[in-house]
N, C-alpha and C positions, 0 to 999 in steps of 0.2 A: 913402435910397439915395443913393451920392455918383452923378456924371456919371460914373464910371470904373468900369471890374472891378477886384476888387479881387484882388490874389496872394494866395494861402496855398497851402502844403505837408503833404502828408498822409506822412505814419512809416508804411511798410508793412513790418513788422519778422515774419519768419518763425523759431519758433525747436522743434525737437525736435517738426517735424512736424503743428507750429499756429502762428497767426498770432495776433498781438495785435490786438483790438479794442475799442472804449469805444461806452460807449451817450452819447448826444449829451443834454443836460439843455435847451440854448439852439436857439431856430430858427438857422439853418433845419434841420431833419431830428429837433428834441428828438425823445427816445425810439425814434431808432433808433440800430441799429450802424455801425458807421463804421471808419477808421483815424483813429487820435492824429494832429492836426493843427490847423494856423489862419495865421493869417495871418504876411507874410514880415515882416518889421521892418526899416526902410528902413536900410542898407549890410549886410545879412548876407542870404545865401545863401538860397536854399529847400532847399538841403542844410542848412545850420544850422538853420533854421528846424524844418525837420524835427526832428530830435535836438531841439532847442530844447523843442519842444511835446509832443513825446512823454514826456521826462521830467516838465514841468510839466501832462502830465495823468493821468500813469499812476507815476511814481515809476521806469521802464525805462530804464538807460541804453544804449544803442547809438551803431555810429558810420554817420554817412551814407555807402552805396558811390556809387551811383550814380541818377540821373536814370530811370524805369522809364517814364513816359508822361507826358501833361497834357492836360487836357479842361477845357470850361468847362462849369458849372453856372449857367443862368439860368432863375431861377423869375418868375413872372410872376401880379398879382392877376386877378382875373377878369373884369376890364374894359381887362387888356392891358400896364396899369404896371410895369416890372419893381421887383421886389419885391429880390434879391439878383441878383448875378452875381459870381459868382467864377472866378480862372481858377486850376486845382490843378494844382499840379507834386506828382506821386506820387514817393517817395522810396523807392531799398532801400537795408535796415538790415540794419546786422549786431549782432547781441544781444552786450550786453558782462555785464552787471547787472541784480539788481531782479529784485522781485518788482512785479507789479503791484497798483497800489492808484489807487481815483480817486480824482482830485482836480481843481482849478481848475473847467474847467464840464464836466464828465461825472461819471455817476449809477455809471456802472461801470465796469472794465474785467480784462477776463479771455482768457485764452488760448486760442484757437476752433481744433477743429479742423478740417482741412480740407474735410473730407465736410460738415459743419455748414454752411460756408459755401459752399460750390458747388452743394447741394441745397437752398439759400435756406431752411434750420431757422430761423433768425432773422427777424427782422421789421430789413433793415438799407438803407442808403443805396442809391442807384442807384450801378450801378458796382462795388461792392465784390468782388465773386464775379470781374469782368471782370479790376479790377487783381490778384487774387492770382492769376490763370490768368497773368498777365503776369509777375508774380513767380516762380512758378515754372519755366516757361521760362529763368529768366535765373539761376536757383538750382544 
């Protein structure tokens, strides 16, 4: 763990009434659902970054709209250490391209529909169900 949180941006890309989502391969969260995302790359945007990781984990192009929310995630060992902390800037996207396909470090990624993820049918990240209620308000 460095001494600092570290930035990444999450692609929450709404398209024909489901959202795109990837199963996570790497900690923190392997094997759950998620939004396309990771970390920000120093002089480029958590808008780009966004778009950035979404293609490079799922083959989808979209363009960054706007800025939807950000929270931090700090997981912690069980004697207190923190283990990760990162601080996510959630991204909306607008669907350009692509079919989804995984790749880089997720196992899957497929088109969810909405009922799926608000009635937690998944096994998926904290949060997820939160920011797409936020997505859709702004939709």
């Amino acid at each position: 763990m460095t001494k600092a949180p570290k930035l990444a941006a999450l692609a929450v890309l709404i398209h024909e009434d489901q959202v795109l989502l990837v199963k996570r391969k790497n900690e923190p969260d392997a094997g759950l659902w998620g939004y396309p995302g990771g970390h920000v790359d120093l002089g480029e945007t958590a808008l780009e970054a966004a778009s950035r990781e979404l293609f490079e984990e799922t083959s989808v192009i979209a363009e960054p709209l706007d800025y939807l929310t950000n929270f931090d995630v700090i997981e912690k060992d069980s004697d207190g250490t923190i283990k990760h902390h990162f601080l996510l800037a959630a991204v909306l996207c607008q669907y350009k391209s692509g079919t989804p396909m995984a790749q880089d470090d997720v196992s899957d990624a497929q088109w969810i529909a909405f009922d799926d993820v608000l009635t937690s049918k998944l096994a998926m990240s904290k949060d997820v169900d939160t920011l797409l209620r936020i997505a859709l308000e702004k939709t």
